[in-house]
C-alpha positions as CSV (number, residue, x, y, z in Angstrom):
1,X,-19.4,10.5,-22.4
2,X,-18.0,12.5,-19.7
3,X,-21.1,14.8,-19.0
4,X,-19.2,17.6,-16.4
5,X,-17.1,18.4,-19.6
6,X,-19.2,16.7,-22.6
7,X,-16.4,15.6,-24.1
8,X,-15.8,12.5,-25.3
9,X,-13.4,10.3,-24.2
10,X,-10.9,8.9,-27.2
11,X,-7.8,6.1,-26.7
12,X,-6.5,4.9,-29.8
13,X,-5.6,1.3,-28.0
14,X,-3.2,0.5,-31.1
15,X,-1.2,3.1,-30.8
16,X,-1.4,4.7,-27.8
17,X,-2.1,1.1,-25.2
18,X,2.0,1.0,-24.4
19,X,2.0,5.0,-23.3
20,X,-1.2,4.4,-21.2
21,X,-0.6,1.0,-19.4
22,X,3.1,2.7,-18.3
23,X,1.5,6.0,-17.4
24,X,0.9,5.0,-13.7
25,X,4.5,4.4,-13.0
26,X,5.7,8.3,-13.5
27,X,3.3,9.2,-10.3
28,X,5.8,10.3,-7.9
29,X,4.0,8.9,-5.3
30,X,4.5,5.6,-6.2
31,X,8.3,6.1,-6.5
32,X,7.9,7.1,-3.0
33,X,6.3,4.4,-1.5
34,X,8.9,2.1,-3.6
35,X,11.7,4.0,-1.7
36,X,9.6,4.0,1.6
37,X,9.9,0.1,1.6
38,X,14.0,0.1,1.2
39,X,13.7,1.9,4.3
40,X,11.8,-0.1,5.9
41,X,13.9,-3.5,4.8
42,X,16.8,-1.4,6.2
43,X,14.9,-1.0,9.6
44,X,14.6,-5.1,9.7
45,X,17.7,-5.5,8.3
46,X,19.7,-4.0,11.0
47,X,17.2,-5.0,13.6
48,X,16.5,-1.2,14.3
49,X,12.8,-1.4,14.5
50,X,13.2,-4.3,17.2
51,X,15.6,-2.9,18.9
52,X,13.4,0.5,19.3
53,X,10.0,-2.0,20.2
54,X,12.2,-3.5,22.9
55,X,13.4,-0.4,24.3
56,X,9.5,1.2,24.4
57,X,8.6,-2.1,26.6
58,X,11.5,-1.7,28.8
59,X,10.7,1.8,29.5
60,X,6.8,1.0,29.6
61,X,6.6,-2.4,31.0
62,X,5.9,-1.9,34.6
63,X,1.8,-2.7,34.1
64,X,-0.6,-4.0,31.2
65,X,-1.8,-0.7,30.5
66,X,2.0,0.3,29.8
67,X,2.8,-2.9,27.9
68,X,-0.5,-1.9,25.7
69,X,1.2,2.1,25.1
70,X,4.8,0.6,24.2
71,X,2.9,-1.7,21.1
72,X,1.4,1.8,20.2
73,X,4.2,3.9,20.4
74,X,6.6,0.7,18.4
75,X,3.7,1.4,15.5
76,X,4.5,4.9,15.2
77,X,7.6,5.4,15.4
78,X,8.0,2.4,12.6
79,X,5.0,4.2,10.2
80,X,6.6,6.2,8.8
81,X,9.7,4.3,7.2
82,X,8.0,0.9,6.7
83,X,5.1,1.3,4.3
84,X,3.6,-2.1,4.9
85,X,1.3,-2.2,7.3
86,X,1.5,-6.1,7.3
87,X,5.4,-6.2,7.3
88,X,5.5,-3.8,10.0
89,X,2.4,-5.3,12.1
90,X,3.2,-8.5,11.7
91,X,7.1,-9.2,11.0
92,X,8.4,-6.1,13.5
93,X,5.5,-6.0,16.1
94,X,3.5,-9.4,16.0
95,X,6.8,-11.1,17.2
96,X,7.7,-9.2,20.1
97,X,3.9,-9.4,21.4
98,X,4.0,-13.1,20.9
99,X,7.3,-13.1,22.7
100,X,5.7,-10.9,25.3
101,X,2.1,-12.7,26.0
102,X,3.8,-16.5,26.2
103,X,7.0,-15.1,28.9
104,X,3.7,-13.6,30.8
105,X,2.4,-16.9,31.4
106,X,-0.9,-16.1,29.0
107,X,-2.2,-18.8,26.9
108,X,-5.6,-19.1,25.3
109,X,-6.2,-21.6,28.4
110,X,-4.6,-19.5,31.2
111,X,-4.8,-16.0,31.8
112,X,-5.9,-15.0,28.5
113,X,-6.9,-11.3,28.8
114,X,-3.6,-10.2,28.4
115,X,-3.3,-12.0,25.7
116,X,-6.4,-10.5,24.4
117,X,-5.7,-7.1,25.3
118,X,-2.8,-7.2,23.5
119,X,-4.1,-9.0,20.3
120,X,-6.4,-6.1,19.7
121,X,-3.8,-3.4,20.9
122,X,-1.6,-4.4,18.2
123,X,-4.0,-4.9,15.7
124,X,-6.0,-1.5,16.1
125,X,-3.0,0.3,16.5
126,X,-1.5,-0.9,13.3
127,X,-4.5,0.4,11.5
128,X,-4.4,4.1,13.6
129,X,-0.5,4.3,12.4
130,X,-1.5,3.3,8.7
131,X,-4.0,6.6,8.9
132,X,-1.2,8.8,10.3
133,X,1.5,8.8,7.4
134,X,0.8,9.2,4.3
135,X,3.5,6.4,4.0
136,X,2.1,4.3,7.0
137,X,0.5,2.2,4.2
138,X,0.9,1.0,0.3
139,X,-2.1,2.3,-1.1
140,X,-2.9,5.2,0.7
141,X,-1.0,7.8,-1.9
142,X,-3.2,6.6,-4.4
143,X,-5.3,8.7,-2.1
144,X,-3.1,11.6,-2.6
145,X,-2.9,11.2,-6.8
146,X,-6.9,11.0,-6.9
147,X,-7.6,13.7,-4.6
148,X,-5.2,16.1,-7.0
149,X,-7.4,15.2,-10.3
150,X,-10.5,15.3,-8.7
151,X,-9.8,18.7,-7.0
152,X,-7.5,20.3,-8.9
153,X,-5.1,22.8,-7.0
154,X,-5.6,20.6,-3.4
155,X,-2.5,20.8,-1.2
156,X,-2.6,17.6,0.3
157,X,0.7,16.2,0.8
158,X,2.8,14.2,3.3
159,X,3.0,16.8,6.3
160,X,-0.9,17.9,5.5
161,X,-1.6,13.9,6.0
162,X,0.4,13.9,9.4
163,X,-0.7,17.1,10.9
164,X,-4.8,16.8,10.1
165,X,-4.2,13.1,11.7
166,X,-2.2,13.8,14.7
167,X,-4.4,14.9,17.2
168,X,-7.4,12.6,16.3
169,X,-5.4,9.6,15.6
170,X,-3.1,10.0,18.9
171,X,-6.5,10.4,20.9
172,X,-7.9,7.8,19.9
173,X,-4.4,5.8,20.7
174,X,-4.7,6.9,24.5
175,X,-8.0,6.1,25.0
176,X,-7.6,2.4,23.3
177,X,-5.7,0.8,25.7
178,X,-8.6,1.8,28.3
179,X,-10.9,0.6,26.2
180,X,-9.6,-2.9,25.6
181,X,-8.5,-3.4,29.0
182,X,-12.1,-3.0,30.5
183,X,-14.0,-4.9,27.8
184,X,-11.0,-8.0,28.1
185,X,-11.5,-7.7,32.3
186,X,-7.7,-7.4,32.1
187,X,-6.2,-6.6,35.1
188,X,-3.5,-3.2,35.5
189,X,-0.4,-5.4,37.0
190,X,1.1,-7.2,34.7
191,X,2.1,-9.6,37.0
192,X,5.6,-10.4,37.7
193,X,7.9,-7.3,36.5
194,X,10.8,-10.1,36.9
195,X,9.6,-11.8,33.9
196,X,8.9,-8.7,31.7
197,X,12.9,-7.5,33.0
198,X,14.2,-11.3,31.8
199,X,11.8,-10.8,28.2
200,X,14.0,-7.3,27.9
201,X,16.8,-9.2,28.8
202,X,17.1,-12.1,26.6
203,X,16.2,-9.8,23.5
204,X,19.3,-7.2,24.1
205,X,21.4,-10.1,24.3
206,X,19.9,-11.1,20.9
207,X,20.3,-7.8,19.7
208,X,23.8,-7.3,20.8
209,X,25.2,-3.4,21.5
210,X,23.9,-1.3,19.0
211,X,25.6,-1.2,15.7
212,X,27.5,1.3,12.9
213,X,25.0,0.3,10.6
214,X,21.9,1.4,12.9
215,X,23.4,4.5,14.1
216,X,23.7,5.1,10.9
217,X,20.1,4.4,9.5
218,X,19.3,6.6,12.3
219,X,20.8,9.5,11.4
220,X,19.5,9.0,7.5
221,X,15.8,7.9,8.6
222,X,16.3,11.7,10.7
223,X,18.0,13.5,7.2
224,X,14.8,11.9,5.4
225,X,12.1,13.2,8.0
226,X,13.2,16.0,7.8
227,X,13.7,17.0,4.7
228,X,9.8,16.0,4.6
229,X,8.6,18.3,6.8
230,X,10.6,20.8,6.6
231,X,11.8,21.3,2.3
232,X,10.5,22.2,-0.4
233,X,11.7,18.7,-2.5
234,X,9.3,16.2,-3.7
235,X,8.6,13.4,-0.3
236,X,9.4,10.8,-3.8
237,X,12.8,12.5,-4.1
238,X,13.5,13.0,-0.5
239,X,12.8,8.8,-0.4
240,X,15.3,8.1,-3.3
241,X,17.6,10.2,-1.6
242,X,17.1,8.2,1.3
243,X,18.1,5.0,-0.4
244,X,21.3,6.1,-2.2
245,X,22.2,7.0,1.3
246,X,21.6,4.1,2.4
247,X,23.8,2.1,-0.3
248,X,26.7,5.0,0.0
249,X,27.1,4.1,3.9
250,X,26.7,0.1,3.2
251,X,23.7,0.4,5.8
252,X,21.7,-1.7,2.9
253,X,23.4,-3.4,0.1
254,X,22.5,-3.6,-3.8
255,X,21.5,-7.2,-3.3
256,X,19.1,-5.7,-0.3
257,X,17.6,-3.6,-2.9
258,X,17.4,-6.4,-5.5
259,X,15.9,-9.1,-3.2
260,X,13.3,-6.7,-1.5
261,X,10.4,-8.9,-3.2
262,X,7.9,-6.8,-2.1
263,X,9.4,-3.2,-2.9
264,X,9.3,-4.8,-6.6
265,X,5.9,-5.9,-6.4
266,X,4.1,-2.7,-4.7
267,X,5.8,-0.8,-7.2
268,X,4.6,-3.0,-10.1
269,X,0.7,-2.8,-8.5
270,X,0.5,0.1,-7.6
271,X,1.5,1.4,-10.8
272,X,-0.9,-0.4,-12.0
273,X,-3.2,0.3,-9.8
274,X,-2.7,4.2,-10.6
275,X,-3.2,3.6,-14.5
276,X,-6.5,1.9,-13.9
277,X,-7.9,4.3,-11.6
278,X,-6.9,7.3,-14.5
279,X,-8.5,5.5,-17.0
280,X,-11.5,4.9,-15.3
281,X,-11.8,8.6,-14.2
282,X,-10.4,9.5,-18.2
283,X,-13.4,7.0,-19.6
284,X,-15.9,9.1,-16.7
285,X,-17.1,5.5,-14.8
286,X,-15.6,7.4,-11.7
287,X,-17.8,10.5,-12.4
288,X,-20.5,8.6,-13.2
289,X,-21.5,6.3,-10.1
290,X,-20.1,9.4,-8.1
291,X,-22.9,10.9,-9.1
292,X,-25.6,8.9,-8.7
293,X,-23.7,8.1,-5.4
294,X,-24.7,11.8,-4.9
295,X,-28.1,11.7,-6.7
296,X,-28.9,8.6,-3.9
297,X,-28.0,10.9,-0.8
298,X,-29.9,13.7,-2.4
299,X,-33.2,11.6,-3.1
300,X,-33.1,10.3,0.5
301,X,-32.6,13.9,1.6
302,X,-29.3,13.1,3.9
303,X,-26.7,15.5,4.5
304,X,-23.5,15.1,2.3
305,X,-21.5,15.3,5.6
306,X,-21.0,13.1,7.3
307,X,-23.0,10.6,5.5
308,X,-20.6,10.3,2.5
309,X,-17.3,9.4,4.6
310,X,-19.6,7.5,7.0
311,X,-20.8,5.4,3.6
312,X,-17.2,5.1,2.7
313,X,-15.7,4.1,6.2
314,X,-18.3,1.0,6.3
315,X,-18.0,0.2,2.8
316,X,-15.0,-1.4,4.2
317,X,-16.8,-4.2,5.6
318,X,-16.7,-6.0,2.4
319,X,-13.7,-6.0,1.4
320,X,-10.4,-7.8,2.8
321,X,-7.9,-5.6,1.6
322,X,-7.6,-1.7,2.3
323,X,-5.4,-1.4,-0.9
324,X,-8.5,-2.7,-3.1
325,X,-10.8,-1.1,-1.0
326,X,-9.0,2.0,-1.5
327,X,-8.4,1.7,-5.3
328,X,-12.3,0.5,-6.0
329,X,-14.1,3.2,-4.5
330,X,-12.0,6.4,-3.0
331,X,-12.5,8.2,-6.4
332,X,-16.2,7.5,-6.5
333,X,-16.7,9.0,-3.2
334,X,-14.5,12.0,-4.2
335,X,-16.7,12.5,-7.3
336,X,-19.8,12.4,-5.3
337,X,-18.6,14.8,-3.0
338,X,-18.0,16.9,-5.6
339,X,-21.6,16.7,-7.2
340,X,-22.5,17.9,-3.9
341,X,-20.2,20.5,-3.1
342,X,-18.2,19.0,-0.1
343,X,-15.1,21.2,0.8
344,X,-12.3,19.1,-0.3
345,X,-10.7,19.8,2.8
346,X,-12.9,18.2,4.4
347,X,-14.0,14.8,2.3
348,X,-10.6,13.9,1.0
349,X,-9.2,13.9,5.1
350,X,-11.8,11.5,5.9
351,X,-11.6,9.8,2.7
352,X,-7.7,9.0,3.5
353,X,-8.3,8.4,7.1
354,X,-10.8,6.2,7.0
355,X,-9.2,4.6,4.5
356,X,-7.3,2.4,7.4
357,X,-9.3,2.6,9.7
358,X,-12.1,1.1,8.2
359,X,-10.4,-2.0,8.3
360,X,-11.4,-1.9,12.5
361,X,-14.3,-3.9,11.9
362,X,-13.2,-7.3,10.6
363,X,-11.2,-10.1,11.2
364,X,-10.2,-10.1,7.6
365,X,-9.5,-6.6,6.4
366,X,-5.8,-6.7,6.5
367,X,-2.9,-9.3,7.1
368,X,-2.0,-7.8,10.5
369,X,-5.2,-8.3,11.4
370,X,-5.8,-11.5,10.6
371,X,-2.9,-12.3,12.2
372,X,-3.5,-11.4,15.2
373,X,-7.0,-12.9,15.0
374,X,-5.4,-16.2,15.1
375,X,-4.0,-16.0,18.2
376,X,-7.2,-17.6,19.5
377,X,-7.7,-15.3,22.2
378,X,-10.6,-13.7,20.9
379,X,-13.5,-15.3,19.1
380,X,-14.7,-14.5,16.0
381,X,-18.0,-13.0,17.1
382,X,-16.4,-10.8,20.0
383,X,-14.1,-9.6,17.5
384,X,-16.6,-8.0,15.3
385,X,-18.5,-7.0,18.3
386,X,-15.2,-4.7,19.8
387,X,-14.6,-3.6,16.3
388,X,-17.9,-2.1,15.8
389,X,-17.6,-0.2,18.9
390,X,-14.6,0.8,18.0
391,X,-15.5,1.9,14.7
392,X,-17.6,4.4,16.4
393,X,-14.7,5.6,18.6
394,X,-12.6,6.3,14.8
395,X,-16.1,8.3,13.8
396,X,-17.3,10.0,16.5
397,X,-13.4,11.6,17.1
398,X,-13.2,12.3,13.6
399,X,-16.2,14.9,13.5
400,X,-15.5,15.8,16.5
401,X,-12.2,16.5,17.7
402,X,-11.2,16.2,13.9
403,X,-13.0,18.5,12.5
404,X,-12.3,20.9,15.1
405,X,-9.2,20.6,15.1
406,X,-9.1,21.2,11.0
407,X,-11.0,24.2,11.6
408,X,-7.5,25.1,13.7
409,X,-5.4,24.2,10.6
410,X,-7.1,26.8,8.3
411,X,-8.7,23.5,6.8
412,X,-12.3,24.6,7.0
């Protein structure tokens, strides 16, 4: 029984189970994430998104503090055309910060604070880029699908995402780097600038001059952003778009497409993912725990804000995945914040923000993460220790300099 609407919820399975279970996959979102990761197998494919990380260290490289900014800036400008945070974390950006921290002379024996600083640098940041496109991770439309059935007639979309994230998100990017290099006792010279020159070096000669095929994706990775910011077409359509340039100009190839394993598989999930969430929210579970969520916070005589996204942000300690994190409870908390009154405007930001960077706090929320956790240069117990701090960091400049800066954006 839903009881906002006490109407009772009815699914012939017999007839109707085939309609239902395939309902998920006509969410546009989840066509554009699909289309998102042909992009981003471009950007590997032609060696773009390595290229670009190599460039930002060259330009950067001259201390520790700069090596730290060029990992940052590498995740950013990658976000937004490669979907997985895991794939871009860990195939794009791990490799280069391996590359970087073993040329440097910093093993887990000698010199390890660079090591260390860097470790965390390009873990943290990886989450902070997840939480600044709406395509900077796999599940976070399902975010987007939610927010639009639990608050109907929300505008919420791919350049809301961006724009209510910017300024908190890149804020908390400049002061990281601080952050980590005073807690690892890393000094500001990186030491030779030689070495860092020969790193540079050795990877453009890898890389070769830059090829048809990435000038190309270039200009089509441009087209695509900004048709997103700046149209009125669907971000799914502007993605698909995207791709058939992509095959016209033979910057990807139908085989690309065909072998892009996990494209296939998101889109298969997710789907999925989508259709169980509806159901769920169709049957009135959703509704249901969101309000005795709600009833909880009332009892104990909290305040809906912040303790609701605060709730939400540290339920992520118990999960290692954002994605099922995400699909479990990010309708609950909407329909608690909705027994409550919440501006939407308000919860659903949070909600999708903290979605990522939630995952601050383990070793094991994500597979970047637990990637670079196994470095070895930082133990398990200091790990959690600097992720707690910096899970205050993500929540004290999201009600502050976030909300402030929503209040700007007409938001609140």
């Amino acid at each position: 029984m839903n009881t906002a609407t006490q109407e009772v919820y009815h699914c012939d399975g017999q007839a109707q189970s085939f309609q239902h279970s395939l309902n998920g996959f006509s969410t546009p979102v989840v066509w554009l994430i699909f289309a998102a990761f042909h992009l981003g197998r471009a950007v590997e494919v032609t060696k773009l998104g390595k290229r670009a990380a190599v460039m930002l260290i060259q330009k950067f490289g001259n201390s520790s503090l700069g090596l730290a900014y060029a990992v940052e800036l590498s995740e950013v400008l990658l976000a937004p055309f490669v979907p997985s945070n895991t794939a871009r974390g860990g195939g794009i950006v791990l490799p280069i910060v391996s590359a970087l921290t073993s040329s440097l002379g910093s093993t887990i024996d000698t010199d390890p604070q660079l090591g260390a600083l860097l470790s965390l640098v390009g873990a943290h940041s990886n989450l902070v880029s997840a939480s600044l496109f709406m395509t900077g991770m796999a599940a976070n439309p399902l975010v987007v699908t939610k927010a639009k059935t639990v608050f109907p007639g929300i505008e919420f979309n791919f350049v809301q995402w961006t724009l209510g994230a910017s300024v908190p998100a890149l804020m908390t990017m400049l002061i990281m780097p601080i952050l980590f290099m005073w807690w690892c006792s890393t000094d500001r010279q990186v030491g030779s600038r030689e070495q860092v020159k020969l790193l540079v070096q050795d990877q453009f000669a890898e890389l070769g001059t830059m090829k048809n095929c990435e000038k190309r994706l270039c200009g089509i990775l441009l087209l695509c952003l900004m048709l997103w910011v700046g149209s009125d077409l669907d971000s799914g359509l502007v993605a698909l778009l995207g791709i058939t340039f992509l095959l016209f100009t033979d910057t990807l190839t139908w085989k690309d497409i065909v072998t892009n394993t996990n494209a296939w598989d998101t889109l298969f999930w997710l789907g999925g993912f989508v259709t169980i969430a509806q159901q769920l929210s169709d049957a009135g579970a959703s509704e249901y725990l969101g309000k005795n969520i709600s009833s909880g916070i009332v009892s104990l005589n909290l305040p809906a804000v912040p303790t609701l996204p605060i709730l939400y942000f540290v339920t992520s300690f118990m999960f290692s995945s954002l994605s099922t994190h995400i699909v479990a409870l990010n309708v609950t908390f909407m329909e608690a914040g909705k027994h409550l009154n919440v501006n939407p405007m308000l919860l659903v930001p949070c909600i999708a923000y903290f979605s990522s960077l939630g995952g601050c706090m383990t070793n094991f929320s994500t597979g970047t993460v637990a990637m670079y956790f196994s470095k070895g240069f930082i133990s398990r117990g200091r790990w959690f220790s600097i992720g707690a701090r910096i899970a205050v960091l993500h929540l004290l400049m999201y009600f502050t300099v976030g909300v402030l800066w929503w209040r700007c954006l007409g938001w609140l």
